[in-house]
C-alpha positions as CSV (number, residue, x, y, z in Angstrom):
1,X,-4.2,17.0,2.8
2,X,-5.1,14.9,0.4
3,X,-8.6,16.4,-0.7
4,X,-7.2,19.7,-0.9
5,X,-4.4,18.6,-3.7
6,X,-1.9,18.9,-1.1
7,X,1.9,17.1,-2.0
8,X,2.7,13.9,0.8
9,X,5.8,12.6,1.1
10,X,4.9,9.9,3.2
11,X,0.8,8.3,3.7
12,X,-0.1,5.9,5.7
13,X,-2.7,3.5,4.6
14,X,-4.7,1.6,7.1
15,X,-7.0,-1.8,6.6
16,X,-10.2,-0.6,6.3
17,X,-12.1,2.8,5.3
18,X,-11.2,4.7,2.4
19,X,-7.4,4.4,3.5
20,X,-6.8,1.9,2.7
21,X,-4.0,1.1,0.3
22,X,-6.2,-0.4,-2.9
23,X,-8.7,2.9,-2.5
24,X,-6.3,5.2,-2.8
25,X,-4.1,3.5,-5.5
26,X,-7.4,3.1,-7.5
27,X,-8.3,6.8,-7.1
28,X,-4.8,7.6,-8.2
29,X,-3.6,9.1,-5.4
30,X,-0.7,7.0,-4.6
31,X,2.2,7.0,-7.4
32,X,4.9,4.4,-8.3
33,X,8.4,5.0,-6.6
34,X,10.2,2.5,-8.7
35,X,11.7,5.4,-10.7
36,X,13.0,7.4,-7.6
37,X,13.9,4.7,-5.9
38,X,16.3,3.3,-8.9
39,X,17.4,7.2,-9.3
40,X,18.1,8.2,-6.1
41,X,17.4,5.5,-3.0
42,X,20.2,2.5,-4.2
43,X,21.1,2.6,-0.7
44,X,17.6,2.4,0.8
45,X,17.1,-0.9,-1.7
46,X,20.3,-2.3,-0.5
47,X,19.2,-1.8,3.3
48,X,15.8,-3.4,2.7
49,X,16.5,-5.9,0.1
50,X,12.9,-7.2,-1.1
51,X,10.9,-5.6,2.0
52,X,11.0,-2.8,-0.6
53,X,8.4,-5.2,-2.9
54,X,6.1,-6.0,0.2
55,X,3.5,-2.7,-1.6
56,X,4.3,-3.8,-5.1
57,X,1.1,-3.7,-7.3
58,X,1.3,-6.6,-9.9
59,X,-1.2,-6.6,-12.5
């Protein structure tokens, strides 16, 4: 799906390959949810407190 330009809601990345979370964030094909999450997922943030940091990219 994701070669063909196709819209995820939800990927899996894996530990090795070309799935794996840094490849596909480098290629741009993974986008920050920090937006939609502050917008419309309060109550997912309040259920997982800061499990929602644990893919956080700091640069």
């Amino acid at each position: 799906m994701i070669t063909s330009n196709e819209q995820l809601d939800v990927v899996a990345t894996f530990p090795g390959g070309s799935a794996t979370f840094s490849a596909m964030s480098s290629q741009n094909q993974l986008l920050p949810l920090d937006d939609l999450l502050d917008e419309y997922g309060t109550d997912i943030k309040d259920k997982l407190g800061d499990l929602v940091n644990a893919t956080t990219i700091i640069c």
